[in-house]
LOGU-306384 format. One line per field, with one value per residue: x, y, z of N, C-alpha, C in turn; residue number from 0. Coordinates in pm, whole numbers, padded with zeros to 5 digits, always signed. Layout:
! residues N
n_x	[X:...] .
n_y	[Y:...] .
n_z	[Z:...] .
ca_x	[X:...] .
ca_y	[Y:...] .
ca_z	[Z:...] .
c_x	[X:...] .
c_y	[Y:...] .
c_z	[Z:...] .
resi	[NUM:...] .
! end
This chain:
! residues 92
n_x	[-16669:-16513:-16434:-16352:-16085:-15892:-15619:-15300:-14978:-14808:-14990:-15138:-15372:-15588:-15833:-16107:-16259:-16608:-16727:-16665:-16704:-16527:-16529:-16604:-16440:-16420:-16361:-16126:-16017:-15792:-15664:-15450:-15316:-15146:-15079:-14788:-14546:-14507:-14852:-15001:-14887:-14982:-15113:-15237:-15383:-15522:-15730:-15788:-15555:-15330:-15178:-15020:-15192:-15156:-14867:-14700:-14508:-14481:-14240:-14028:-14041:-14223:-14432:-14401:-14461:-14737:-14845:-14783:-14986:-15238:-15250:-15230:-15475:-15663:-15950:-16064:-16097:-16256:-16493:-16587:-16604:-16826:-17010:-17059:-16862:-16735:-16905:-16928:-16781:-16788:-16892:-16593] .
n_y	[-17554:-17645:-17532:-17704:-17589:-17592:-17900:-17910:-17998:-18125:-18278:-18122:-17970:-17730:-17547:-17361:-17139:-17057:-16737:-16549:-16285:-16074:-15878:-15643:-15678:-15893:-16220:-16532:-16804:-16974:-17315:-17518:-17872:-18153:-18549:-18629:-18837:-18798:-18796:-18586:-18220:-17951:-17610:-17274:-16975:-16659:-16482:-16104:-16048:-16201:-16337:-16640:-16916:-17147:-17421:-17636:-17804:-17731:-17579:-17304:-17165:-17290:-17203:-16868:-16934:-16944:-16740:-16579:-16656:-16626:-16362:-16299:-16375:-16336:-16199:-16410:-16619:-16420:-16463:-16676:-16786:-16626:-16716:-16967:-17164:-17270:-17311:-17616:-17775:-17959:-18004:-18055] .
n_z	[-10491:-10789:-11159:-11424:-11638:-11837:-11983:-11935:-12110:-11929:-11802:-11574:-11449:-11496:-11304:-11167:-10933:-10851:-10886:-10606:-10368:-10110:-09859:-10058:-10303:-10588:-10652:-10763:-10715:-10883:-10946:-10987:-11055:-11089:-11125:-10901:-10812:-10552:-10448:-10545:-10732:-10622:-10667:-10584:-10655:-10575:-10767:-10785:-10625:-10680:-10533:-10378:-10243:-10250:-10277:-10390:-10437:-10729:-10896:-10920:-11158:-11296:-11118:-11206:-11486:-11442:-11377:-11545:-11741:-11595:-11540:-11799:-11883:-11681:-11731:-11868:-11683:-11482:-11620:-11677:-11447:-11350:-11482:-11409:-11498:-11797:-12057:-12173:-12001:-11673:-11417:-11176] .
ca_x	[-16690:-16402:-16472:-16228:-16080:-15777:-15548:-15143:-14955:-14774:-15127:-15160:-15541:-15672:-15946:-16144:-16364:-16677:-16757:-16689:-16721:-16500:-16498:-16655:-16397:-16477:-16275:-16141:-15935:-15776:-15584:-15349:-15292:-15073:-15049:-14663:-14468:-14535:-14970:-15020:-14832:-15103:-15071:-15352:-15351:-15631:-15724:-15744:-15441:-15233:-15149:-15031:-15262:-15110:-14787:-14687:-14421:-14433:-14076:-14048:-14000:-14344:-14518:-14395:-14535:-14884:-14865:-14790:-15041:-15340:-15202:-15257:-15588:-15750:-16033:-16076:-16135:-16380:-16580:-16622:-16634:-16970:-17141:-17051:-16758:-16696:-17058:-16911:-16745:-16807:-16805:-16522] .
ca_y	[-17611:-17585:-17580:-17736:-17496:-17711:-17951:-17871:-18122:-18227:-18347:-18051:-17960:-17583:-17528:-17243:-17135:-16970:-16580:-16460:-16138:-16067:-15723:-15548:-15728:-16012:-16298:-16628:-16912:-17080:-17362:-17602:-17994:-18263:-18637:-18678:-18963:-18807:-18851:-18459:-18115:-17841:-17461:-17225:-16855:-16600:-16330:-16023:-15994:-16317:-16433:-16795:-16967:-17320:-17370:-17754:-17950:-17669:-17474:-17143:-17100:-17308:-17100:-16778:-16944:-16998:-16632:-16492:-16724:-16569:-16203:-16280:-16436:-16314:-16232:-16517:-16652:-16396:-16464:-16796:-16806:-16534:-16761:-17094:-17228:-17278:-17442:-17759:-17800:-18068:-17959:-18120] .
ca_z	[-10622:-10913:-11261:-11514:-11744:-11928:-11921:-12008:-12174:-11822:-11760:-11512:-11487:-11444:-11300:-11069:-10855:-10913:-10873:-10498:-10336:-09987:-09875:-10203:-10410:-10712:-10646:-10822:-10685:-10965:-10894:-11079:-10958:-11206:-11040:-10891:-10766:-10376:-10455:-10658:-10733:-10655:-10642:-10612:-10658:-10582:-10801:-10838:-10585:-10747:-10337:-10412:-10122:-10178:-10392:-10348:-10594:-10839:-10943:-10964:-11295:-11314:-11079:-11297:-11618:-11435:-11315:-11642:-11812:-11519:-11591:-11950:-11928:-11583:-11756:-11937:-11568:-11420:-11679:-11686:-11282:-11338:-11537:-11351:-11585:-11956:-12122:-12214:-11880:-11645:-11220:-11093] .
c_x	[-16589:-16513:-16372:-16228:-15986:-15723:-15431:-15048:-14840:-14890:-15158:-15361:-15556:-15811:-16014:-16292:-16518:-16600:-16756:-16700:-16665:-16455:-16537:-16559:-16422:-16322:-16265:-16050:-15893:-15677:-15537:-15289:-15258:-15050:-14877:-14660:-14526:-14754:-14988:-14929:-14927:-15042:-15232:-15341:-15521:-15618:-15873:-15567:-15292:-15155:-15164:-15070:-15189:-14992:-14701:-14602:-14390:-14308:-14096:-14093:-14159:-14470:-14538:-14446:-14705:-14941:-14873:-14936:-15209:-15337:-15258:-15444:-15699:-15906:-16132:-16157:-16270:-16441:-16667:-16647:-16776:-17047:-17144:-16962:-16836:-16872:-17059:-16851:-16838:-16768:-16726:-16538] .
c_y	[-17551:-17608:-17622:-17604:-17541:-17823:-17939:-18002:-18215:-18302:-18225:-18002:-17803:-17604:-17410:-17229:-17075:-16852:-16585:-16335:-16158:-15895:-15612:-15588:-15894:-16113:-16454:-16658:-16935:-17174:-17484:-17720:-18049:-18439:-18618:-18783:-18937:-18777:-18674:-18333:-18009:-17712:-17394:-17060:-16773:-16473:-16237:-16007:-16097:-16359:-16564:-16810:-17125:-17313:-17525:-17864:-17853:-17617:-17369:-17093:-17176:-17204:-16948:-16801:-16926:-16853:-16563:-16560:-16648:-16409:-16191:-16294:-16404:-16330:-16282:-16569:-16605:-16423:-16561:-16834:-16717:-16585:-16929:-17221:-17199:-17393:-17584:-17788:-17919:-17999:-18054:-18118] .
c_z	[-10718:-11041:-11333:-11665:-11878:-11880:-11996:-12048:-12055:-11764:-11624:-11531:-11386:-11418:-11164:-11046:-10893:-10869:-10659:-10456:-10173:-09946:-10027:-10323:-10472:-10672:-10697:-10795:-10809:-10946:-11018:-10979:-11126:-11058:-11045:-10800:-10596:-10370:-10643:-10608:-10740:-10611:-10686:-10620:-10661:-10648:-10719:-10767:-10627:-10621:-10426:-10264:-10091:-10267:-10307:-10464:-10700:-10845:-10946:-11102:-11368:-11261:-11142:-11422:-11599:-11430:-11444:-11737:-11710:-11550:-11732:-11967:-11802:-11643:-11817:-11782:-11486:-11511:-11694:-11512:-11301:-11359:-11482:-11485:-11743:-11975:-12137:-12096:-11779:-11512:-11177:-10937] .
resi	[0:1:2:3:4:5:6:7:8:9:10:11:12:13:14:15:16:17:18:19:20:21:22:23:24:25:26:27:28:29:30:31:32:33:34:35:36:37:38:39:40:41:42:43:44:45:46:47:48:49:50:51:52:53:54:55:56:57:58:59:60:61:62:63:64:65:66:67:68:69:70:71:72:73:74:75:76:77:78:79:80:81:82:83:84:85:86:87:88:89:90:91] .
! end
């Protein structure tokens, strides 16, 4: 289950996982999908360790904005993964 967290003005759509736990650590998928010309451009990254898991159409220099933008805001993320997304949110 994702939750939606934004959407960026390429029409890109954040959104993440709940709250996991693997090995005694807290963990949160968040992943990033925009429609392109070949169906969608998705990339997913797991925190705490920021491992890109999928990384599909994006650029580098995209994937470094998403990274600094998760760095900035991680826990913006667990937080909203603890309590089962943002209130006004909608389960995608």
């Amino acid at each position: 289950m994702m939750y939606p967290y934004t959407e960026l003005p390429d029409e890109t759509l954040i959104t993440h996982s709940h709250l996991k736990e693997e090995n005694g650590v807290k963990i949160v998928d968040v992943h990033f999908e925009r429609p392109s010309d070949n169906c969608f451009d998705s990339a997913r990254c797991r925190l705490p360790s920021y491992e890109w898991i999928i990384r599909d159409g994006y650029s580098d220099d995209e994937i470094a904005m998403f990274e600094h933008l998760l760095r900035d805001g991680a826990h913006i993320f667990y937080k909203y993964a603890a309590i089962g997304g943002a209130s006004v949110a909608k389960v995608v």
